[in-house]
C-alpha positions in Angstrom: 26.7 -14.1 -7.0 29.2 -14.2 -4.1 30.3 -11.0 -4.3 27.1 -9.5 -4.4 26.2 -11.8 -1.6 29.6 -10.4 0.5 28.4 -6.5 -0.7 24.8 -7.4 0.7 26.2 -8.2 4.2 28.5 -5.4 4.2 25.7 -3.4 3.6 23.7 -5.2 6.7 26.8 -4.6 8.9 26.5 -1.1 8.0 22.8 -0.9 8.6 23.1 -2.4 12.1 26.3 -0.3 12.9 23.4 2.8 12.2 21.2 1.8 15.1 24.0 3.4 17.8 24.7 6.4 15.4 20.7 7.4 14.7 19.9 7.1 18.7 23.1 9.5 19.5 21.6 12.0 16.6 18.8 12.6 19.0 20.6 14.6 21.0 22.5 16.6 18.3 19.6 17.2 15.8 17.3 20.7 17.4 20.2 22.9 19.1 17.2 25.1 20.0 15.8 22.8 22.6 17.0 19.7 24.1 15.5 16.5 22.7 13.8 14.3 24.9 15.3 10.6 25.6 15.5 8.3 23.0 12.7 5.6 23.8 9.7 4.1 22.3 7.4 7.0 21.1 9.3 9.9 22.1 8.2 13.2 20.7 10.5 16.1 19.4 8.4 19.4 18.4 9.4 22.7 17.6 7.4 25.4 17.0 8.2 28.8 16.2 6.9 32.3 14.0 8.1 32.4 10.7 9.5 34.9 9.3 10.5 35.9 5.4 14.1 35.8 3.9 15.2 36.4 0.2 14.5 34.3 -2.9 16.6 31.1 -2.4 19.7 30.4 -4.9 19.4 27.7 -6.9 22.3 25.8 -5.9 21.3 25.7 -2.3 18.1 25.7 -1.1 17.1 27.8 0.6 19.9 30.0 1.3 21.0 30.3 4.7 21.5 33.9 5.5 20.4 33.8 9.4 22.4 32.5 12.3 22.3 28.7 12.5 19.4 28.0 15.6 18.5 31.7 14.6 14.5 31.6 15.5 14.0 28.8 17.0 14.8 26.6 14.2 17.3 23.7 13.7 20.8 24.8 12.9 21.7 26.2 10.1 18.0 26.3 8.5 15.4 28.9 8.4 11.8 29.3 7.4 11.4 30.8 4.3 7.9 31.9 2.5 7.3 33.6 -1.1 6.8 37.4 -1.0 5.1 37.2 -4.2 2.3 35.0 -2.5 -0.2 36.1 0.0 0.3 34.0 3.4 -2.3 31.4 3.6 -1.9 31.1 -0.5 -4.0 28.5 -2.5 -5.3 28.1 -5.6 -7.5 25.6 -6.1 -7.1 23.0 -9.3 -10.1 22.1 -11.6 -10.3 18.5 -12.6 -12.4 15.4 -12.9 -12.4 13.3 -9.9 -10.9 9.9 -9.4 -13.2 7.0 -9.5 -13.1 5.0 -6.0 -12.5 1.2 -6.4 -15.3 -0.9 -4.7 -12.5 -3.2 -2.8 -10.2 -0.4 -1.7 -10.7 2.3 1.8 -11.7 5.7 0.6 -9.7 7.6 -2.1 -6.8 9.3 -0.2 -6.6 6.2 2.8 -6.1 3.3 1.4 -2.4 3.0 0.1 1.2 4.7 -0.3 -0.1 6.5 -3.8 -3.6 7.4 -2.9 -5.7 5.3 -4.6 -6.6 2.4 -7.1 -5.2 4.7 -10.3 -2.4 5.5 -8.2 -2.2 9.3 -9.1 -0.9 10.8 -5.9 -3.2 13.6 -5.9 -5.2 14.8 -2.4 -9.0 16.9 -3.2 -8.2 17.9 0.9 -5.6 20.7 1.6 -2.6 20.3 3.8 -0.7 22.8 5.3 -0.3 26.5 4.1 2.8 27.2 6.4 0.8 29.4 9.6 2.6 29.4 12.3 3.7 25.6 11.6 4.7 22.9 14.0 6.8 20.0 13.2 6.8 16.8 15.7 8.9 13.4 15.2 8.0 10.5 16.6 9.4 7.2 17.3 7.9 3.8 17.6 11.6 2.2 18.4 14.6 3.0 20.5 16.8 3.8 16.9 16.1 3.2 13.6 12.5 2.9 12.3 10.5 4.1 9.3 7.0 4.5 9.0 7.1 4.0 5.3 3.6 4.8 4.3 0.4 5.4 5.8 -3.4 4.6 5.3 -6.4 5.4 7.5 -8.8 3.0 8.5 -12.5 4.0 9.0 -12.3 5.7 12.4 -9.0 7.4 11.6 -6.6 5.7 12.7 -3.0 5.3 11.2 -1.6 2.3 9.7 1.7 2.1 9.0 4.5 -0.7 8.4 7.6 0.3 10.8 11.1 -0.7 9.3 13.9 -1.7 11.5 17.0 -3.2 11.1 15.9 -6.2 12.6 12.1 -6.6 11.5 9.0 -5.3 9.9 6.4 -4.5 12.2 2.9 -3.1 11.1 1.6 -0.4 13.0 -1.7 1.2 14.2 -1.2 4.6 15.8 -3.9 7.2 17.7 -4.0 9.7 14.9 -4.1 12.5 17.9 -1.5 11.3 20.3 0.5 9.5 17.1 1.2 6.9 19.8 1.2 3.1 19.0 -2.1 1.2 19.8 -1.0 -2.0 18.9 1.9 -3.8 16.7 2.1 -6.8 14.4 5.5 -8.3 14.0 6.1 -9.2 10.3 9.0 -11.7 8.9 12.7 -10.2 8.9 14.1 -9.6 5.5 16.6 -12.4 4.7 20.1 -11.0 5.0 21.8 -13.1 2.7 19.8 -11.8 -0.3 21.8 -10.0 -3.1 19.7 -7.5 -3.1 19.3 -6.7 0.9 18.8 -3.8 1.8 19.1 -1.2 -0.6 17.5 -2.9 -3.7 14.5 -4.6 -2.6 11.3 -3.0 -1.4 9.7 -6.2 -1.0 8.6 -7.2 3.1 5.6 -5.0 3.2 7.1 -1.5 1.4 4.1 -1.5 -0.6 0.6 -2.6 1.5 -3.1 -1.5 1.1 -6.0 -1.0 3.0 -9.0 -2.3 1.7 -13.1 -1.5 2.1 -13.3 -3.5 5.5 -10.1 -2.4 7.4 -7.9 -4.9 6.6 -4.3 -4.1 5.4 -3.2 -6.7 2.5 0.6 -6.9 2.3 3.1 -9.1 0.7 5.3 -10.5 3.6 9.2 -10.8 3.4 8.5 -15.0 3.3 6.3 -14.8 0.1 3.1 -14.7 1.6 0.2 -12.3 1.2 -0.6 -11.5 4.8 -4.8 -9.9 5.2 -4.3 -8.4 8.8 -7.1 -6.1 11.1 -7.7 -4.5 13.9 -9.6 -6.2 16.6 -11.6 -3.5 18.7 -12.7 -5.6 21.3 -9.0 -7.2 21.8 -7.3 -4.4 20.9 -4.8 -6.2 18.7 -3.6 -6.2 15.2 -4.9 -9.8 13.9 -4.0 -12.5 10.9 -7.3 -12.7 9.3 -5.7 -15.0 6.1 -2.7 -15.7 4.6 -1.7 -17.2 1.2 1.5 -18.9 0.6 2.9 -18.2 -3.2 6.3 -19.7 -2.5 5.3 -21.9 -5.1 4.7 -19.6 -7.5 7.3 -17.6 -7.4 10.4 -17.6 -9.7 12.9 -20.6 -8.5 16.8 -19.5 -8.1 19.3 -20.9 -6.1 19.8 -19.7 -2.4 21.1 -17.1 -1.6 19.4 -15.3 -4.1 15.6 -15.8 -4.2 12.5 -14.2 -5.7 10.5 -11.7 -3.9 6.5 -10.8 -3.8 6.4 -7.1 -4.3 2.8 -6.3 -3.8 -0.9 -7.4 -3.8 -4.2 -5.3 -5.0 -7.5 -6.3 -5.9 -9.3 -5.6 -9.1 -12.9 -4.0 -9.5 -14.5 -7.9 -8.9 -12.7 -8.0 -5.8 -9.9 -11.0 -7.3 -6.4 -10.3 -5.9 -3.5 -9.8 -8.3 0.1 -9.5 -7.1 3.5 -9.6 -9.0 7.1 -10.8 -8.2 10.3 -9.2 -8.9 11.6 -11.8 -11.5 8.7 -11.2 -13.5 5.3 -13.6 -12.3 2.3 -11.9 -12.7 -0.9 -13.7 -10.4 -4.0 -13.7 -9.4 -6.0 -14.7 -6.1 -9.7 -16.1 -5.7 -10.6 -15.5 -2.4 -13.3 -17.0 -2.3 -11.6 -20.6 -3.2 -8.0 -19.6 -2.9 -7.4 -20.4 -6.1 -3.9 -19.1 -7.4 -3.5 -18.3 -11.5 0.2 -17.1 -12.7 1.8 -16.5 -15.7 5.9 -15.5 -16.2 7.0 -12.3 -18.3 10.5 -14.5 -18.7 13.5 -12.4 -18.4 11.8 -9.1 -17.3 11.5 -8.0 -13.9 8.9 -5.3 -11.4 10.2 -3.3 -9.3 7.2 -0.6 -8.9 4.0 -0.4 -7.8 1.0 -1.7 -10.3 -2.5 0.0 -10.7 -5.8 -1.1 -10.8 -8.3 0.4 -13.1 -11.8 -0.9 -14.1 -10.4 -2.1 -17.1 -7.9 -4.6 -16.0 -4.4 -4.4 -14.0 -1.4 -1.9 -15.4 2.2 -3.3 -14.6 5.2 -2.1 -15.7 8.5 -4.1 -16.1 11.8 -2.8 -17.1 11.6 -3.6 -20.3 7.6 -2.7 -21.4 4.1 -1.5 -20.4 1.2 -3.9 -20.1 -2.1 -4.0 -19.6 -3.7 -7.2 -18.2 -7.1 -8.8 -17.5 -8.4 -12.2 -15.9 -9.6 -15.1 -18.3 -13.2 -17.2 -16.5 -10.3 -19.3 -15.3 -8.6 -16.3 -13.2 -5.4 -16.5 -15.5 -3.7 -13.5 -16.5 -3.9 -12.5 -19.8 -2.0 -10.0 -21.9 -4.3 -7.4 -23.3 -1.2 -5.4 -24.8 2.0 -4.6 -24.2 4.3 -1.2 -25.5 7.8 -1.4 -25.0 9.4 1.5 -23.9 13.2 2.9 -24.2 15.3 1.4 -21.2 18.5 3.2 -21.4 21.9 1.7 -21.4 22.0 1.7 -17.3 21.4 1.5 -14.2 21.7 5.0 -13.4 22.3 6.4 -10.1 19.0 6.7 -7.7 17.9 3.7 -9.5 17.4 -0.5 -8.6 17.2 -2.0 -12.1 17.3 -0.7 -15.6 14.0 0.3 -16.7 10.9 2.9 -15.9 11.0 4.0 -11.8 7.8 5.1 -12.3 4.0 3.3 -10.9 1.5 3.3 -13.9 -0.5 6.7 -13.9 -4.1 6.2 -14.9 -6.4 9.1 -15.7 -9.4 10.1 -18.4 -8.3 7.7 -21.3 -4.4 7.6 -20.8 -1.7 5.8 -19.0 1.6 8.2 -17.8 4.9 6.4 -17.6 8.5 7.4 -17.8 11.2 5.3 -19.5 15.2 5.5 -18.7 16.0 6.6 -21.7 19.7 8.5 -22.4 20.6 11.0 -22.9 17.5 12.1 -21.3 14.5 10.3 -19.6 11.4 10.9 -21.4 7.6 11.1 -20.0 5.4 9.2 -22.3 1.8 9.1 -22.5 -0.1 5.9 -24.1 -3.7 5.0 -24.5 -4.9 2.7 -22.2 -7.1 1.2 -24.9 -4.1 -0.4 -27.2 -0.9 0.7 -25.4 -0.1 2.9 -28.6 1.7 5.8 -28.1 -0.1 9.4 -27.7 2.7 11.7 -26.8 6.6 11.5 -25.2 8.7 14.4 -23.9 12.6 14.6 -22.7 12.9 16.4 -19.1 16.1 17.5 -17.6 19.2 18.2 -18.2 21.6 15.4 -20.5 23.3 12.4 -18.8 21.5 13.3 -15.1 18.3 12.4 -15.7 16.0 10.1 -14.3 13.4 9.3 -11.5 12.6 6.6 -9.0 9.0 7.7 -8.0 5.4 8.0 -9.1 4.4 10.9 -11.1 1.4 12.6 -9.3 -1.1 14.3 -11.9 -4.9 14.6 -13.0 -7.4 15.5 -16.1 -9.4 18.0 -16.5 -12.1 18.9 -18.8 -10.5 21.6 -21.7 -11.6 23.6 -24.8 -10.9 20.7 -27.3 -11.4 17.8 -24.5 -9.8 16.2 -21.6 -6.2 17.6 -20.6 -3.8 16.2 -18.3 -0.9 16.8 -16.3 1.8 15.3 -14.3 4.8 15.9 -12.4 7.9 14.6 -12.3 11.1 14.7 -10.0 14.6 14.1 -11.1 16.5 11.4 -8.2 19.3 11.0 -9.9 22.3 11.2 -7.8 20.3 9.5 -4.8 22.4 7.3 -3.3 21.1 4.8 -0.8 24.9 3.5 0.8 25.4 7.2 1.5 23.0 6.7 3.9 25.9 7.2 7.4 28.6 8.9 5.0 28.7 13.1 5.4 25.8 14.8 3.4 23.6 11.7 3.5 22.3 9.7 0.9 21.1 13.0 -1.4 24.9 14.3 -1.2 25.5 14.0 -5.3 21.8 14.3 -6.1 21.2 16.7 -8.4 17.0 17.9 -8.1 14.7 19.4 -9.9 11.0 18.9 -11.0 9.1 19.3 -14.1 5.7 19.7 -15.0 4.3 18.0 -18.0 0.8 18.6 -19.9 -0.6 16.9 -22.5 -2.9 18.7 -24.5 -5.3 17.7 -27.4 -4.3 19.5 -30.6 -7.5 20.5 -32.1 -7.9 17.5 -34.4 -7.0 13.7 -33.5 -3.9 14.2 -32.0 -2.4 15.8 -28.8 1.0 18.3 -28.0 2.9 17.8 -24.7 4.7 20.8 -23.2 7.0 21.6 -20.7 5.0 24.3 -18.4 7.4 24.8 -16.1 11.0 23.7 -14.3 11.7 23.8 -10.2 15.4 23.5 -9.3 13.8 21.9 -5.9 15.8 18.9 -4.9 13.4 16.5 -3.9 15.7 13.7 -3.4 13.9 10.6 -2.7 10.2 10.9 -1.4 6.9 10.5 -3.2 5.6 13.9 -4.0 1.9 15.1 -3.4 -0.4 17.2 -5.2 -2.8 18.8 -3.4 -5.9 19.5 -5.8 -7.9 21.5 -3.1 -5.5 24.1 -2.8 -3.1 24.2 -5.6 0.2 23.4 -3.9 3.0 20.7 -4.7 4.3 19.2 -1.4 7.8 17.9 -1.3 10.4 17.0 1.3 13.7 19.0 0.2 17.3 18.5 0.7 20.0 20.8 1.8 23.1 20.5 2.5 24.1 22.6 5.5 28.0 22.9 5.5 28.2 25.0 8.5 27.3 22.3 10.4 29.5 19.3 11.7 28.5 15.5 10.9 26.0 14.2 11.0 23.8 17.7 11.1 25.4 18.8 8.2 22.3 18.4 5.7 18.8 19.3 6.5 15.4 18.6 5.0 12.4 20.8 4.5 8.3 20.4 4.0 8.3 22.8 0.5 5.5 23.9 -1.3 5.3 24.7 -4.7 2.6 26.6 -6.9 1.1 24.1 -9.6 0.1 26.7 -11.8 4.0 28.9 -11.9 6.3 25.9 -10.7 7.2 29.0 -8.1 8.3 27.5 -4.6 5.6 29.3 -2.2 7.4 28.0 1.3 9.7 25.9 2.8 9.4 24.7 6.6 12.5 23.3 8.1 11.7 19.6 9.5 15.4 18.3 11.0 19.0 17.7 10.3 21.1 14.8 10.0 20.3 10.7 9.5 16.9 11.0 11.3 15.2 13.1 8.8 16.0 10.9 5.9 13.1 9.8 4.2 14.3 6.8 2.4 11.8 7.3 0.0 9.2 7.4 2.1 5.9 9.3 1.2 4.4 12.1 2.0 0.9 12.2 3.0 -1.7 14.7 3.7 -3.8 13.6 7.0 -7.7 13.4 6.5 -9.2 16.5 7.5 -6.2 18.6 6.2 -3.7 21.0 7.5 -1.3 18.0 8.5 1.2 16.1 7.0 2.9 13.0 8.0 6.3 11.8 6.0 8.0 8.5 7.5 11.9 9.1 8.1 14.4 7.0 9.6 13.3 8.5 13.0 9.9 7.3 12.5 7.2 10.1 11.9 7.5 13.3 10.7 4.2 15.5 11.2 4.0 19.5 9.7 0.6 21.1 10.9 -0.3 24.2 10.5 -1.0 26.4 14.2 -3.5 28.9 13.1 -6.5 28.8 10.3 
């Protein structure tokens, strides 16, 4: 316990110690132009033509044949788009839509995976790569991180800002992207064993529910219900529940944590701990119902589907549901293969992956070894329907969600998901040359599971990308066809801390072909942290939260 305690303040110092180094990268990072000065809400855009170069390698992506700054650019990277696809590509996907939950904001605003089944799927377009501009801004002098964003009913961006210091929660002008107002939320305790690399706990993971009002688990244990005041412009407590009671006792300085909170289709709130408590909320009594999964502990995201809550521990599956009383119950539970370690990329031992829910089936992966494997289980029993190995032996494994669909097919529903290799990510790379994707070794797979003309079903590897998308939650887009993810390159032409870049990349769902890569930044202000991706309402836009705040790609032309 001490020396984990002595490694997590280490890890602070060197946290702090990046505030100096990420304000002097503004002026290094786009050799084109000067960047502006480093204040609240400054804005850095580039925009420039694009132009095509040859197929990228597969070891370095893309490959950097032009002169670093060469068209505008930042050094060292280049624009790159498909010859074998038409500019403006899409190719629109056929599926059955995702029901919307009665509590949440619409499908595609209210939380950092989409919506209630958490599948990371968009029906509107973003950006085909015309004549596209790419803006940061910042909402602190150094480091901040827009980790996720929602969208409350006239637009506007919500957003919890990460600094070193504090969690603030954000609500921005979706036009200007400048900060309406702020809510301060409670510091992250230092002395924790697991600050700050291995805890997403503070307000990581918030939603936005079906009157405006973000629901987030706060870094002191409470479930914070915040909205915007029109009339006072101001971000404004509307409740608050304190579960410090109900979490999992330990000696200080290690302590439990509230992950998340989500209500189910009767409106009761359920959130989870990281030690392994499982609870429910009435709010119309405030009420509070738990139960312990002893020994296991959540690190992910849980779903909601009209059938109960999905969580996922690292050692099984489970589906749950709410006795009269409000008490969690355990409808099932499947155990799942956990591996032998904690490999790299990862913060336990166990599945990295939020429950996927679509048609009748639940998509997890495990952390298994050799390889990881994608299984598929029926969301009626938990009984297994289908697993698959992806990658490559011993360097296999992912952190994130797996963003995927179902469609109607010839013998009945089909479905598909996607799934990104992170191992190698390494979050105390984070100041160290090549950043914290440095060792990681990429690549994407996609997965369909497919019914086999009697009871049963196949699943098939369709296709393998050697993209590295290192960290960030991918996005399918279903209304055009394309795979957005923010890609790593090392770029070892250029001195620290410019020496690795990241880029907007699309990828055909159909072929697994990259279709175009747009150059965002170099160095420790482009790092996403494992930040998502998200397609703005309307389309053609994307934002993607970095550890310079915002990152927006838009497309010029239509």
């Amino acid at each position: 316990m001490k020396t984990s305690c002595k490694l997590a303040m280490i890890l602070l110092a060197v946290l702090l110690l990046a505030v100096p180094v990420l304000a002097a990268c503004g002026d290094d990072d786009e050799t084109s132009e000067p960047s502006p000065e480093q204040t609240v809400s400054p804005t850095t855009e580039l925009t420039v033509e694009p132009t095509e170069t040859s197929e990228p390698s597969l070891t370095n992506l893309p490959t950097a044949e032009l002169t670093p700054g060469t068209e505008g650019w930042p050094a060292g990277m280049t624009f790159y788009r498909n010859p074998d696809f038409p500019e403006g590509y899409q190719n629109p996907i056929a599926h059955l839509p995702v029901p919307q939950h009665p509590f949440l904001a619409p499908n595609e605003k209210s939380n950092m995976h989409n919506d209630a089944y958490m599948t990371d799927t968009y029906e509107t377009s973003g950006p085909l790569g015309l004549s596209p501009k790419v803006t940061l801004n910042s909402y602190a002098p150094a480091t901040n991180l827009c980790v996720m964003q929602a969208f409350d009913s006239k637009g506007r961006i919500l957003t919890v800002n990460a600094r070193p210091d504090a969690f603030y929660l954000l609500i921005i002008d979706p036009d200007t992207l400048e900060e309406i107002a702020s809510f301060p939320l409670p510091p992250r305790h230092s002395d924790d064993p697991l600050y700050p690399y291995n805890d997403t706990s503070g307000g990581a993971y918030f939603i936005l529910d079906n009157e405006d009002r973000v629901m987030l688990a706060d870094a002191d244990n409470c479930i914070e219900i915040i909205k915007y005041n029109d009339d006072l412009g101001e971000l404004q407590l509307v409740q608050k529940y304190d579960l410090n009671d109900y979490v999992v006792p330990f000696e200080l300085p290690a302590r439990d944590h509230v992950q998340m909170t989500l209500p189910d289709w009767e409106g009761r709130l359920w959130f989870m701990t990281r030690y392994g408590k499982v609870g429910t909320i009435n709010q119309e009594t405030g009420e509070i119902r738990t139960i312990e999964l002893t020994g296991e502990e959540m690190q992910n995201s849980f779903t909601m589907g009209e059938d109960g809550a999905y969580f996922i521990t690292d050692y099984a599956m489970y589906r749950f549901q709410a006795d009269e009383d409000g008490v969690p119950m355990v409808i099932w539970r499947t155990e799942y293969d956990r591996g032998s370690r904690v490999k790299p990329s990862m913060m336990n031992q166990g599945s990295g992956t939020t429950p996927q829910l679509f048609g009748d089936m639940v998509a997890i992966g495990d952390n298994a070894d050799p390889k990881m494997n994608i299984i598929f289980l029926r969301r009626s029993d938990g009984s297994e329907v289908c697993r698959i190995p992806v990658f490559d032996d011993d360097i296999s494994t992912t952190e994130n969600a797996l963003p995927g669909f179902v469609r109607e097919g010839r013998e009945g529903l089909e479905y598909s998901v996607i799934v990104e290799n992170n191992y190698g990510k390494l979050s105390e790379n984070l100041l160290r040359p090549g950043g914290c994707c440095v060792d990681s070794v990429g690549g994407l797979s996609r997965i369909d599971l497919i019914p086999d003309g009697g009871d049963g079903y196949t699943c098939n590897e369709i296709w393998v990308s050697p993209e590295n998308s290192c960290s960030p939650v991918p996005k399918l887009c279903l209304g055009n066809g394309l795979l957005y993810l923010y890609t790593y390159e090392k770029l070892p032409d250029n001195p620290p801390p410019n020496d690795f870049g990241y880029y907007l990349t699309a990828v055909d769902f159909e072929t697994g072909q990259t279709v175009f890569r747009i150059p965002t930044g170099t160095g420790t202000r482009y790092i996403d942290f494992g930040a998502s991706i998200t397609i703005v309402p309307g389309g053609g836009k994307i934002h993607i939260g970095s550890m310079g705040g915002l990152v927006t790609i838009q497309d010029t032309v239509q």
